[in-house]
N, CA and C atoms of all chains as a GROMACS GRO file, in nm:
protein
  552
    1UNK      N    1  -1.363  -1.009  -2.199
    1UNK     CA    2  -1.368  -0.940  -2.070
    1UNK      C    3  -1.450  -1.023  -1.973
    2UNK      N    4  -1.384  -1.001  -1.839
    2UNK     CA    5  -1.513  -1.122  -1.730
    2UNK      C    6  -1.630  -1.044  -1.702
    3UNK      N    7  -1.698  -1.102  -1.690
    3UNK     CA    8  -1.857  -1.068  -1.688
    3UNK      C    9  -1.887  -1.042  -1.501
    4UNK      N   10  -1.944  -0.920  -1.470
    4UNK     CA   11  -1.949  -0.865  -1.350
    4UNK      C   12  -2.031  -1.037  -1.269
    5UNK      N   13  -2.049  -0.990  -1.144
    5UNK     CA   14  -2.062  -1.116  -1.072
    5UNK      C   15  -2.194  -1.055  -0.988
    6UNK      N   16  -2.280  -1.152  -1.002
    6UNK     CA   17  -2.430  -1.116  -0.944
    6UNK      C   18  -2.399  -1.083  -0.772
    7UNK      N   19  -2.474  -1.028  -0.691
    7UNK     CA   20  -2.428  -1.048  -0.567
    7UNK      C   21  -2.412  -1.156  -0.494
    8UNK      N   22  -2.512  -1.257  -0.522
    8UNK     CA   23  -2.538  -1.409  -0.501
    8UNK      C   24  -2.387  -1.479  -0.542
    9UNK      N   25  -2.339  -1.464  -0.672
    9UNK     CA   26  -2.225  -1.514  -0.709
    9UNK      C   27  -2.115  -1.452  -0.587
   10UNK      N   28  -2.102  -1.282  -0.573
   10UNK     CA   29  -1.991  -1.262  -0.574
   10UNK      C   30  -2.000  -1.330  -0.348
   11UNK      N   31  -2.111  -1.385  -0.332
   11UNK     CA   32  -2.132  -1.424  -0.195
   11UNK      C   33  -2.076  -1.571  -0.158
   12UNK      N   34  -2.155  -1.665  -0.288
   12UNK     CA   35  -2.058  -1.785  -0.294
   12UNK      C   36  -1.925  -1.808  -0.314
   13UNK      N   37  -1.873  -1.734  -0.408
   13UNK     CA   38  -1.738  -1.754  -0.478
   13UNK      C   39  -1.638  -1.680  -0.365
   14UNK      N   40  -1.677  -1.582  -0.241
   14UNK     CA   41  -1.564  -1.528  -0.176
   14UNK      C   42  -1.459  -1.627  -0.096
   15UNK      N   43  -1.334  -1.581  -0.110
   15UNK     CA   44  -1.282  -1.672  -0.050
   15UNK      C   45  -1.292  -1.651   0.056
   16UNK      N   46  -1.192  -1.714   0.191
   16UNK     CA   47  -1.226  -1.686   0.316
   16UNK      C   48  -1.149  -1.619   0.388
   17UNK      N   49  -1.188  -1.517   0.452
   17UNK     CA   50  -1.161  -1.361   0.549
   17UNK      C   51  -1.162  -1.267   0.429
   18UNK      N   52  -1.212  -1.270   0.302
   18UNK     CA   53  -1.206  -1.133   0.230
   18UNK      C   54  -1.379  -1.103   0.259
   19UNK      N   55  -1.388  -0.939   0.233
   19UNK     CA   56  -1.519  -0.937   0.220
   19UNK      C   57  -1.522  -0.831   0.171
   20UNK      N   58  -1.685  -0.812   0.138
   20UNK     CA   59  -1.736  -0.766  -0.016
   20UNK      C   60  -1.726  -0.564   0.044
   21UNK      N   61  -1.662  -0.488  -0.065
   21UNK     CA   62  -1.701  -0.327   0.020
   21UNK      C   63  -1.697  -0.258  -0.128
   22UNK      N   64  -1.847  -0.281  -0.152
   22UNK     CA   65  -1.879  -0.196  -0.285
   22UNK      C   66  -1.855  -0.255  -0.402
   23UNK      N   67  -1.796  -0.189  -0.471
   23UNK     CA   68  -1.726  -0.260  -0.601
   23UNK      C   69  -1.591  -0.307  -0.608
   24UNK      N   70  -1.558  -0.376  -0.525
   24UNK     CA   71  -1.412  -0.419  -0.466
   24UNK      C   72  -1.430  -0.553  -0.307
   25UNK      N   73  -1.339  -0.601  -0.337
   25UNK     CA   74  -1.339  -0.712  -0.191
   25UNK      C   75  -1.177  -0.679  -0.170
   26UNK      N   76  -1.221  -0.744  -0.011
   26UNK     CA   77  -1.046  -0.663   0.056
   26UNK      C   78  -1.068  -0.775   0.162
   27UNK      N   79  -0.900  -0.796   0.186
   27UNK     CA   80  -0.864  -0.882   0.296
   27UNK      C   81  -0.771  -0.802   0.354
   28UNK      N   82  -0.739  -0.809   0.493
   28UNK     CA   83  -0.624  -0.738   0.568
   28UNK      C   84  -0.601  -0.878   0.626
   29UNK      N   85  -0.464  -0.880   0.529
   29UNK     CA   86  -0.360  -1.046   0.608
   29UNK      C   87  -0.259  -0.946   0.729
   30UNK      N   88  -0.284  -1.030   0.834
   30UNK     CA   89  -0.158  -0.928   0.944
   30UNK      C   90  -0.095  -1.075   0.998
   31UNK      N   91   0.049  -0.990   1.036
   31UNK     CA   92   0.199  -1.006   1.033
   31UNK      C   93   0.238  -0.967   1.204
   32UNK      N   94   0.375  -1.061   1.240
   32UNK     CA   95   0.398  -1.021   1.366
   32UNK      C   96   0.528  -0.860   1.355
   33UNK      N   97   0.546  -0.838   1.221
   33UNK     CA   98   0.612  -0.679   1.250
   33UNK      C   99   0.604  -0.655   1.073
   34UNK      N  100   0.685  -0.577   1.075
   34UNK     CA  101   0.678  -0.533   0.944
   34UNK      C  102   0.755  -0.544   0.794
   35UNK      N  103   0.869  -0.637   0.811
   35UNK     CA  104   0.921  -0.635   0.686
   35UNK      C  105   0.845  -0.797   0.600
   36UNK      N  106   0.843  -0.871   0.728
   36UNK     CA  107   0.728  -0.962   0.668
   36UNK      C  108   0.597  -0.968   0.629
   37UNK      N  109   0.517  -0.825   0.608
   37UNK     CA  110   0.400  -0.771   0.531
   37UNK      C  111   0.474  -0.713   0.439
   38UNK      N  112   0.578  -0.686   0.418
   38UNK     CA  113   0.625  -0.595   0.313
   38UNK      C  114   0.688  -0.744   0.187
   39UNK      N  115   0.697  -0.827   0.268
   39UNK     CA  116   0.768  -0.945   0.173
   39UNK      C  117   0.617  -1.059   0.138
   40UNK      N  118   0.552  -1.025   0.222
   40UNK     CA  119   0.431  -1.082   0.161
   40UNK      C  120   0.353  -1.027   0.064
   41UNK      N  121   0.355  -0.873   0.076
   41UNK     CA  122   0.308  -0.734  -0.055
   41UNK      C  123   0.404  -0.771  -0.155
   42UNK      N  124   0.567  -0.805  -0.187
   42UNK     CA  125   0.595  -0.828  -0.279
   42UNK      C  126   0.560  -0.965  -0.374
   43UNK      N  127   0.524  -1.062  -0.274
   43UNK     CA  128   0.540  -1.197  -0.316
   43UNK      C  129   0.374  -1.230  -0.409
   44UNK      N  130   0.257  -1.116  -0.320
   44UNK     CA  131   0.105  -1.171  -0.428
   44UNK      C  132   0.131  -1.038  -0.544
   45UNK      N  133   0.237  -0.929  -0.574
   45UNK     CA  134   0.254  -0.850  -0.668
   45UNK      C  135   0.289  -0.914  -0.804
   46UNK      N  136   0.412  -1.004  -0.760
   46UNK     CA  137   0.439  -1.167  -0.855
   46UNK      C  138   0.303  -1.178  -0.903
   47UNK      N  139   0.260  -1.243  -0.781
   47UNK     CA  140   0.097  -1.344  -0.843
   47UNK      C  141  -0.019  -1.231  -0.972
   48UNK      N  142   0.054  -1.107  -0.882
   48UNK     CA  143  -0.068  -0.996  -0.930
   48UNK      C  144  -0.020  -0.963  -1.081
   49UNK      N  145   0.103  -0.941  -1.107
   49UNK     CA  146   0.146  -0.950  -1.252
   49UNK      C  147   0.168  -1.066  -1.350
   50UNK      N  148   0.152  -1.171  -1.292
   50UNK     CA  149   0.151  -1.307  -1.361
   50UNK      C  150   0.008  -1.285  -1.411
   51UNK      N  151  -0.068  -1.296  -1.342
   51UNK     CA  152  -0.281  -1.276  -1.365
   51UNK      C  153  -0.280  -1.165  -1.463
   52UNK      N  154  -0.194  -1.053  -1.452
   52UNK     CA  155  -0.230  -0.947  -1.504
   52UNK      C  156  -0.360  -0.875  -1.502
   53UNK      N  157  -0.336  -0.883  -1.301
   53UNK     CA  158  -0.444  -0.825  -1.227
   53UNK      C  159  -0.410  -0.754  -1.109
   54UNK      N  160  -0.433  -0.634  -1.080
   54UNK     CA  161  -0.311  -0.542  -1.038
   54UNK      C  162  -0.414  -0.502  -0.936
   55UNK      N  163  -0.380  -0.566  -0.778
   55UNK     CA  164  -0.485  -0.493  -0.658
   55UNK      C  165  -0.405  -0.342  -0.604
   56UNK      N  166  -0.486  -0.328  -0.505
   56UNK     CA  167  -0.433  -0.226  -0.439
   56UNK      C  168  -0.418  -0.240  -0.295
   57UNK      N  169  -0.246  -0.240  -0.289
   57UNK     CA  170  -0.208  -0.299  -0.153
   57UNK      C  171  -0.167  -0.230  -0.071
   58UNK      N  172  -0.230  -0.209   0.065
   58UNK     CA  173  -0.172  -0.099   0.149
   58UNK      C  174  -0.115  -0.131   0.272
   59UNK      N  175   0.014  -0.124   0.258
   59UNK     CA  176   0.128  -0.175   0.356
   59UNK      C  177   0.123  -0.087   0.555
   60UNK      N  178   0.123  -0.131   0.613
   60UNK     CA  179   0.123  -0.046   0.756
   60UNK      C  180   0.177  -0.179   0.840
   61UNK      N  181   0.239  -0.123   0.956
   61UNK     CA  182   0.332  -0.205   1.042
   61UNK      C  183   0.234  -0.280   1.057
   62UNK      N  184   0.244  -0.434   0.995
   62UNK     CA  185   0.214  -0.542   1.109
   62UNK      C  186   0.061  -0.576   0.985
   63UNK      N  187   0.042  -0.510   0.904
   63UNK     CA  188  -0.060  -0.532   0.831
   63UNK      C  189  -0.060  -0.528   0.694
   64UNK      N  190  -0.132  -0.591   0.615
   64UNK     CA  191  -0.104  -0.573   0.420
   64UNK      C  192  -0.247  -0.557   0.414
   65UNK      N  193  -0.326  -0.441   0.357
   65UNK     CA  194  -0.493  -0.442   0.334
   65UNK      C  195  -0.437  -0.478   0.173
   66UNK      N  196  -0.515  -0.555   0.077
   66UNK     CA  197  -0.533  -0.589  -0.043
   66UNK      C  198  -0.688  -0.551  -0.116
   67UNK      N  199  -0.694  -0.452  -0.223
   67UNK     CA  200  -0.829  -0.419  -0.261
   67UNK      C  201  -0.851  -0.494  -0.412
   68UNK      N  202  -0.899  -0.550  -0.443
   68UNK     CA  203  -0.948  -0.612  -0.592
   68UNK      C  204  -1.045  -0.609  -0.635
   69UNK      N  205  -1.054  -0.505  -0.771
   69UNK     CA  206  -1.133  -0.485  -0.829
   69UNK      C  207  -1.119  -0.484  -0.989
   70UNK      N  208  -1.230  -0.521  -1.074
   70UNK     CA  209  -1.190  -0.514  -1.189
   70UNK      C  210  -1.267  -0.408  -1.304
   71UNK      N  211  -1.147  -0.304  -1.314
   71UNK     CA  212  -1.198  -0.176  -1.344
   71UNK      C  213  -1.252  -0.183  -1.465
   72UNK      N  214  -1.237  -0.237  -1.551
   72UNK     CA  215  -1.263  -0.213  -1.675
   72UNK      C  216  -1.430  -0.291  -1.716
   73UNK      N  217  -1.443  -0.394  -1.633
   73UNK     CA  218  -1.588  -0.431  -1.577
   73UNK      C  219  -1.692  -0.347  -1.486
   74UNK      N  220  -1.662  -0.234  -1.405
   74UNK     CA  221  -1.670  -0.156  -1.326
   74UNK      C  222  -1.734  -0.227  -1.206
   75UNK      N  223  -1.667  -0.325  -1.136
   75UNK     CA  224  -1.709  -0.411  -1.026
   75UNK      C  225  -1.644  -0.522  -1.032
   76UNK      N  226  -1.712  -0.621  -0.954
   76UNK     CA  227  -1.642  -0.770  -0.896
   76UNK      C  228  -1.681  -0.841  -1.024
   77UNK      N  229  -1.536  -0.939  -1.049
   77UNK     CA  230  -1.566  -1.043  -1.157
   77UNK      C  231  -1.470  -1.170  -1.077
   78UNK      N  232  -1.455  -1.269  -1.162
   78UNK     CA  233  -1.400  -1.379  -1.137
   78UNK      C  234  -1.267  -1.381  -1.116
   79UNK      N  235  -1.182  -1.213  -1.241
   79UNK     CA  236  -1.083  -1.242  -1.175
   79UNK      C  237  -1.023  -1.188  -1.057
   80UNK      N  238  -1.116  -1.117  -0.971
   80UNK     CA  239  -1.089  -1.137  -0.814
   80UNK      C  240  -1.097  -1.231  -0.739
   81UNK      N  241  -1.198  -1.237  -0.751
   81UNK     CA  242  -1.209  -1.423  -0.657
   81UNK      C  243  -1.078  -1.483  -0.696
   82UNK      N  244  -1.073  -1.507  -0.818
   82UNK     CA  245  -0.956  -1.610  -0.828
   82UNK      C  246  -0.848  -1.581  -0.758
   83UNK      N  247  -0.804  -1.460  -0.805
   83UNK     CA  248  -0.706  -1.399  -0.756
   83UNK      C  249  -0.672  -1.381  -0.571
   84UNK      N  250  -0.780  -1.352  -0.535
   84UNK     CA  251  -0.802  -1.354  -0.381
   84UNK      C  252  -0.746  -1.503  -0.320
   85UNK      N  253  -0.812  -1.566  -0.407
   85UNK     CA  254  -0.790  -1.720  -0.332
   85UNK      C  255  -0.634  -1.725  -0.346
   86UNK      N  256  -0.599  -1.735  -0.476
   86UNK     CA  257  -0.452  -1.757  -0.482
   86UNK      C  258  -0.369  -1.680  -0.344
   87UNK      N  259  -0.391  -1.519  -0.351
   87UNK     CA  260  -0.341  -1.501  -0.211
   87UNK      C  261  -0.370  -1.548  -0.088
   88UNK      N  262  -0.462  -1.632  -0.066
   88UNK     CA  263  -0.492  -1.686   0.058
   88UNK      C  264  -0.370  -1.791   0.056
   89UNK      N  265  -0.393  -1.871  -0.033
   89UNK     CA  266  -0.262  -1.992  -0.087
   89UNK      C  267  -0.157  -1.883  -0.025
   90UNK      N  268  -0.099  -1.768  -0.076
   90UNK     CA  269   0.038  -1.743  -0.055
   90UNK      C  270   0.050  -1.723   0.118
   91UNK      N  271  -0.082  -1.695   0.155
   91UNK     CA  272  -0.039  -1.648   0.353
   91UNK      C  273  -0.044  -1.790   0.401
   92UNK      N  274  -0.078  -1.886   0.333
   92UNK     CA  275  -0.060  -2.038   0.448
   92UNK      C  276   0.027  -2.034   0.479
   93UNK      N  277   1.107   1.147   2.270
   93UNK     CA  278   1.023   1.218   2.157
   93UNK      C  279   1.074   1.263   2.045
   94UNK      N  280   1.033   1.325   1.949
   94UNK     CA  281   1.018   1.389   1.808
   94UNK      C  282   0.927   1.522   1.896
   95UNK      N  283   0.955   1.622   1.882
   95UNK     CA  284   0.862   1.714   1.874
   95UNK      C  285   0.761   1.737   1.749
   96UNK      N  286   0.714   1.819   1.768
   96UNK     CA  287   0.571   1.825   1.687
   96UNK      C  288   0.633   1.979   1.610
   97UNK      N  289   0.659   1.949   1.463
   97UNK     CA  290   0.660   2.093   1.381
   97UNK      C  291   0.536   2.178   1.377
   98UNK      N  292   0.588   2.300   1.348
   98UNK     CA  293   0.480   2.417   1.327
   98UNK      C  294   0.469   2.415   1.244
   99UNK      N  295   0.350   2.449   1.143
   99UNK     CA  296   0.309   2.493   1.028
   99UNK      C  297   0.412   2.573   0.951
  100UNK      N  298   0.537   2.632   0.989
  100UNK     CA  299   0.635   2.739   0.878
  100UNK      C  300   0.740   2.579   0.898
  101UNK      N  301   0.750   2.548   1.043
  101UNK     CA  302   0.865   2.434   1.031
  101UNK      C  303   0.843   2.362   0.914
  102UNK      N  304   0.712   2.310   0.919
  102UNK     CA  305   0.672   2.192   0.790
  102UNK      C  306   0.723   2.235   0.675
  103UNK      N  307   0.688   2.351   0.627
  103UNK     CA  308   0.698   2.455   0.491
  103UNK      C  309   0.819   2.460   0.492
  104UNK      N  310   0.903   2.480   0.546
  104UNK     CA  311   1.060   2.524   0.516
  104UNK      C  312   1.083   2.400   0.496
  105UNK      N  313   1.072   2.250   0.564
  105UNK     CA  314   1.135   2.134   0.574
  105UNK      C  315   1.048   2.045   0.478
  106UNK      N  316   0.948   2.039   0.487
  106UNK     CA  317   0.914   1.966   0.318
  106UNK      C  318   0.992   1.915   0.220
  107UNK      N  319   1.053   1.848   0.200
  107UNK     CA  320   1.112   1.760   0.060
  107UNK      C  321   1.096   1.793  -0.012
  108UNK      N  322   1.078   1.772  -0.173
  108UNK     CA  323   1.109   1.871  -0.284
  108UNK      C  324   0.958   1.729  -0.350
  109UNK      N  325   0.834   1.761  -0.370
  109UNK     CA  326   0.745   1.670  -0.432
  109UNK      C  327   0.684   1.625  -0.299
  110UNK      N  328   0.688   1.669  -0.220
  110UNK     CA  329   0.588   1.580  -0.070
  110UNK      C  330   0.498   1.711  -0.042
  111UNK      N  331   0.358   1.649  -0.019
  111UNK     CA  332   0.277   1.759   0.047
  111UNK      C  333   0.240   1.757   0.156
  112UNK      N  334   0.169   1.851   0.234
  112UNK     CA  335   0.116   1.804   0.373
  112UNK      C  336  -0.091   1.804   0.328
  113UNK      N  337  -0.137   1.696   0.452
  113UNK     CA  338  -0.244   1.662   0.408
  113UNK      C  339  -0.259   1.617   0.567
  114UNK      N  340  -0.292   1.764   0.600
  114UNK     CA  341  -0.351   1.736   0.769
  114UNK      C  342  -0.218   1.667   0.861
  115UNK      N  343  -0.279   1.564   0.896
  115UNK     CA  344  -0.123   1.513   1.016
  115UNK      C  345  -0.048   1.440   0.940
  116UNK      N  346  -0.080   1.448   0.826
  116UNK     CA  347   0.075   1.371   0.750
  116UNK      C  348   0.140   1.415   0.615
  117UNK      N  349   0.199   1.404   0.584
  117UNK     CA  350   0.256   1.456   0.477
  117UNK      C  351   0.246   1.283   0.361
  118UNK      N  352   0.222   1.389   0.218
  118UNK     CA  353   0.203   1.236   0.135
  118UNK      C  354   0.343   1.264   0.021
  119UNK      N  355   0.357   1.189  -0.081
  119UNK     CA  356   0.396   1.170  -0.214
  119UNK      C  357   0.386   1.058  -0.282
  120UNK      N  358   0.342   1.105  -0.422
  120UNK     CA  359   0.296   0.986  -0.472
  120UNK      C  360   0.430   0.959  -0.605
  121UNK      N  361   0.495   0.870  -0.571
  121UNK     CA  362   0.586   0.848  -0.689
  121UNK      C  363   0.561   0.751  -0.823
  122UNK      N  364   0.572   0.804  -0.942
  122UNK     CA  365   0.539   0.709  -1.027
  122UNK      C  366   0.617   0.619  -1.098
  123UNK      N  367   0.557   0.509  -1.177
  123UNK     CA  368   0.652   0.412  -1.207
  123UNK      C  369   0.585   0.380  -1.367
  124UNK      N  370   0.696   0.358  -1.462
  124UNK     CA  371   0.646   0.325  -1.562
  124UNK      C  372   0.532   0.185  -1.555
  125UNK      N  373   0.562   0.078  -1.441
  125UNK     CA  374   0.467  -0.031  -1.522
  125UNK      C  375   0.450  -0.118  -1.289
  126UNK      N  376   0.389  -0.226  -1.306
  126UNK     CA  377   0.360  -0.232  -1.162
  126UNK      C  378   0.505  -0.291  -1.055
  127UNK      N  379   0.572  -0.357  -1.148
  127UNK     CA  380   0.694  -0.404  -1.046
  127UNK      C  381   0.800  -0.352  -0.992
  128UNK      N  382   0.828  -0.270  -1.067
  128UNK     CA  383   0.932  -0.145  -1.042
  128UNK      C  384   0.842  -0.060  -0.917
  129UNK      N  385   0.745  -0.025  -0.920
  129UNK     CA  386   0.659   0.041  -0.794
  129UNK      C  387   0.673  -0.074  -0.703
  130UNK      N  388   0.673  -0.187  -0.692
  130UNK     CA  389   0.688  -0.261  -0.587
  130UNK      C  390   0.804  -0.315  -0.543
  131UNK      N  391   0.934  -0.274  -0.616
  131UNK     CA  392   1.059  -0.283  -0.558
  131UNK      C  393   1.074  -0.195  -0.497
  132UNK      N  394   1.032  -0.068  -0.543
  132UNK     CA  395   1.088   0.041  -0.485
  132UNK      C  396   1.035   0.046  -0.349
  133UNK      N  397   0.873  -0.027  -0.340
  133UNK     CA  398   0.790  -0.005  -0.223
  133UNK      C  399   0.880  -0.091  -0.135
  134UNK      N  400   0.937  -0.169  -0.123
  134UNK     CA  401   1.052  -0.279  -0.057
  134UNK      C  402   1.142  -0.194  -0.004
  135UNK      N  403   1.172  -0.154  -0.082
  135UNK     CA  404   1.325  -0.081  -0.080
  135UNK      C  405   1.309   0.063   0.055
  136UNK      N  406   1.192   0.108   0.028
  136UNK     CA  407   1.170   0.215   0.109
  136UNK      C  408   1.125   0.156   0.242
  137UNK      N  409   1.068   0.053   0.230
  137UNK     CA  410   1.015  -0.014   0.337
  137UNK      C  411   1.161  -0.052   0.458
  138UNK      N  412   1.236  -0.108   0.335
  138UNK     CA  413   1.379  -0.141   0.447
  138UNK      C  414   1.469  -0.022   0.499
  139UNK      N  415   1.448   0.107   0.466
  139UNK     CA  416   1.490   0.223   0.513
  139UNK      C  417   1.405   0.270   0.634
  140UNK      N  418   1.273   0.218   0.588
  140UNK     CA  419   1.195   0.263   0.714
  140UNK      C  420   1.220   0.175   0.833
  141UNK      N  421   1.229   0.043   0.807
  141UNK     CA  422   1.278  -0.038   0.892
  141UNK      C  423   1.398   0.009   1.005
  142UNK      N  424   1.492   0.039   0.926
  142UNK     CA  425   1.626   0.120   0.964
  142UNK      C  426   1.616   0.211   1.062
  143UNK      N  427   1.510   0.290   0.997
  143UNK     CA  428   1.474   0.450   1.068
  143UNK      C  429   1.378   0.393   1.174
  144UNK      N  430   1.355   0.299   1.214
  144UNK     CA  431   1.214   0.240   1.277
  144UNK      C  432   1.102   0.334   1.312
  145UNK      N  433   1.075   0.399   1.156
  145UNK     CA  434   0.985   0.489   1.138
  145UNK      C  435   0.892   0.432   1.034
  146UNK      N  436   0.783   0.386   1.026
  146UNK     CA  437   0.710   0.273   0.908
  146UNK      C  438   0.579   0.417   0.883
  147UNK      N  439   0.570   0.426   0.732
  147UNK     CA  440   0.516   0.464   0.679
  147UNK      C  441   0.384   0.399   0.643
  148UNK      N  442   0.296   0.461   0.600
  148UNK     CA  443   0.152   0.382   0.508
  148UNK      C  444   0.214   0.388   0.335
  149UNK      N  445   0.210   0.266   0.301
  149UNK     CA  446   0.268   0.270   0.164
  149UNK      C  447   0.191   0.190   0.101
  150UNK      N  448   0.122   0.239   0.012
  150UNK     CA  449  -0.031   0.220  -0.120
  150UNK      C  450   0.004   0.170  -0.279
  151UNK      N  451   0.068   0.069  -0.309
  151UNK     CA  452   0.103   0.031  -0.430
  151UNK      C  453  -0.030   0.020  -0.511
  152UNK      N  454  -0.015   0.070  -0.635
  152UNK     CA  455  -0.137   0.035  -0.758
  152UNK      C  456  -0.027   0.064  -0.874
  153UNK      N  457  -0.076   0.030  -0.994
  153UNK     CA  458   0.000  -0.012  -1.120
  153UNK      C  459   0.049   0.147  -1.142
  154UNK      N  460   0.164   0.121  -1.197
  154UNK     CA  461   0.270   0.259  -1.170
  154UNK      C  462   0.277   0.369  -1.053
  155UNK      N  463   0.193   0.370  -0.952
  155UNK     CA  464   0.238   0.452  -0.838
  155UNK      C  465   0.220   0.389  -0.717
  156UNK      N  466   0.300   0.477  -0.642
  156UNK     CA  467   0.309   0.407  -0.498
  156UNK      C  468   0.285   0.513  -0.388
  157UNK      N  469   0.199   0.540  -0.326
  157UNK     CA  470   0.181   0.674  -0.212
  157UNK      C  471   0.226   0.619  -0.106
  158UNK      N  472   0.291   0.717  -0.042
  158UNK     CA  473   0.362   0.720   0.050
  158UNK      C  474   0.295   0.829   0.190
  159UNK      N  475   0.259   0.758   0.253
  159UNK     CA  476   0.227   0.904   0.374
  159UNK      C  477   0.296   0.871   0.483
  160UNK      N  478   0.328   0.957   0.564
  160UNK     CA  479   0.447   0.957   0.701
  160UNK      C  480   0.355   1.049   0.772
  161UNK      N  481   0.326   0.967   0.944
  161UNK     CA  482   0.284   1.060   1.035
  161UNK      C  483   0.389   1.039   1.148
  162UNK      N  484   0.412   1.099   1.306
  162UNK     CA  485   0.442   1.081   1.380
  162UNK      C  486   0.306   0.992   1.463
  163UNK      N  487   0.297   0.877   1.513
  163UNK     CA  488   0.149   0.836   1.596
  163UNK      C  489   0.212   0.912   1.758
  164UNK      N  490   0.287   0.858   1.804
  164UNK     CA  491   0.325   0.903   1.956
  164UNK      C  492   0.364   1.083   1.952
  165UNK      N  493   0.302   1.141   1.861
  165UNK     CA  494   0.386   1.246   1.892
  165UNK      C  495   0.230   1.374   1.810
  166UNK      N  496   0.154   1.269   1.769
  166UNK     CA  497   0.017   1.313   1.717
  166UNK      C  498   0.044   1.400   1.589
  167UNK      N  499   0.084   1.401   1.532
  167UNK     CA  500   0.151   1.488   1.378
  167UNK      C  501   0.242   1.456   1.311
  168UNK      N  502   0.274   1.562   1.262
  168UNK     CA  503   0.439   1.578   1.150
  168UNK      C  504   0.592   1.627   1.251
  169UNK      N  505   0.668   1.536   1.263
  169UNK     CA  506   0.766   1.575   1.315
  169UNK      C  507   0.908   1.587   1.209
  170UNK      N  508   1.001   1.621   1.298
  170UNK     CA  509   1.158   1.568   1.187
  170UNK      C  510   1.176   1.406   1.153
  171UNK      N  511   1.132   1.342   1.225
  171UNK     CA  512   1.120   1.192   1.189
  171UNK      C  513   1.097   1.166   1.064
  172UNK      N  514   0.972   1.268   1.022
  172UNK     CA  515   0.874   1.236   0.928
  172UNK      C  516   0.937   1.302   0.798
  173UNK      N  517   0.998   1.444   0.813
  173UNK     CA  518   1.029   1.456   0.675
  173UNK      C  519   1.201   1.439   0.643
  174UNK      N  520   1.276   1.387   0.774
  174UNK     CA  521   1.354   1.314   0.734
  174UNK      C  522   1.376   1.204   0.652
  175UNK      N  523   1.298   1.106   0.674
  175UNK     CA  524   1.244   1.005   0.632
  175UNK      C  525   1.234   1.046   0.489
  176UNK      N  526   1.143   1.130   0.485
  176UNK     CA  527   1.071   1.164   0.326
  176UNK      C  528   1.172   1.179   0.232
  177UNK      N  529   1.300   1.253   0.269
  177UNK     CA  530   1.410   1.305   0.191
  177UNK      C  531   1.492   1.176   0.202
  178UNK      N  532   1.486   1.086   0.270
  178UNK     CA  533   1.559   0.956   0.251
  178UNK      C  534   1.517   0.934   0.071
  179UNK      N  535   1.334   0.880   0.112
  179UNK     CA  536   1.306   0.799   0.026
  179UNK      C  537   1.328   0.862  -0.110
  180UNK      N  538   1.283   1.046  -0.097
  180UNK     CA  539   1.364   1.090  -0.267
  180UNK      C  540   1.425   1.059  -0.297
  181UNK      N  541   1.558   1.074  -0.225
  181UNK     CA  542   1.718   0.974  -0.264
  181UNK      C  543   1.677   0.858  -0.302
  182UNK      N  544   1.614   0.768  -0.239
  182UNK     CA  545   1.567   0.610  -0.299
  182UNK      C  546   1.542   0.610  -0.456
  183UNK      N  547   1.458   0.742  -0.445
  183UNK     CA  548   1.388   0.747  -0.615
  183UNK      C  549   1.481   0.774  -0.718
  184UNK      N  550   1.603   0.873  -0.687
  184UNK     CA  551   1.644   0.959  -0.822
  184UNK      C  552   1.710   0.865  -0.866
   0.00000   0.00000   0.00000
């Protein structure tokens, strides 16, 4: 199991535009309408079942909020970060 | 416009599994495992597209919530639980 992430860690390791809200980090990637947030929600779901790390993505016109957390750690571990970054990779 | 339903309108017109929850009505549909919840979240997404009525749609591993408001019309209209009875059909 990954080992929770100090706050110090989970400060260095964030990738960039996510940020820290509790026991979870969230990015809101936005879109010029809406079926292209909906094809970008399908495309890090791929990434999210490949990791076999399952965020919580909340679709609204023009926006995708993404929440990652790792429950079974009860807080932030590595495989958010990782995971986060990879979706940054998918919005270039 | 959409007019704005009354409280018996809502009740009679409700979908069969949708609740109301203040100005919007929700349902949460489940899915045996996470990808099947995220086709389906696609799939409803391109109906909403259609209807150019866009929902808040919340994917996590086997369910997907669904809430429908009217914004220009400040509530629950026919838009909204039209819509809703689309996406049942989507499901069965």
């Amino acid at each position: 199991m990954a080992d929770l992430l100090s706050d110090e860690e989970i400060e260095a390791q964030l990738p960039a535009d996510w940020e820290r809200d509790g026991d979870e980090i969230v990015r809101t990637f936005e879109f010029d309408s809406y079926l292209p947030g909906v094809g970008f929600a399908s495309g890090i779901a791929g990434i999210a079942e490949d990791a076999w790390h399952h965020p919580e993505i909340t679709i609204t016109w023009g926006e995708v909020e993404v929440r990652l957390t790792t429950h079974d750690a009860g807080g932030i571990t590595e495989k958010d970060t990782d995971l986060a970054a990879r979706f940054n990779d998918a919005y270039e």
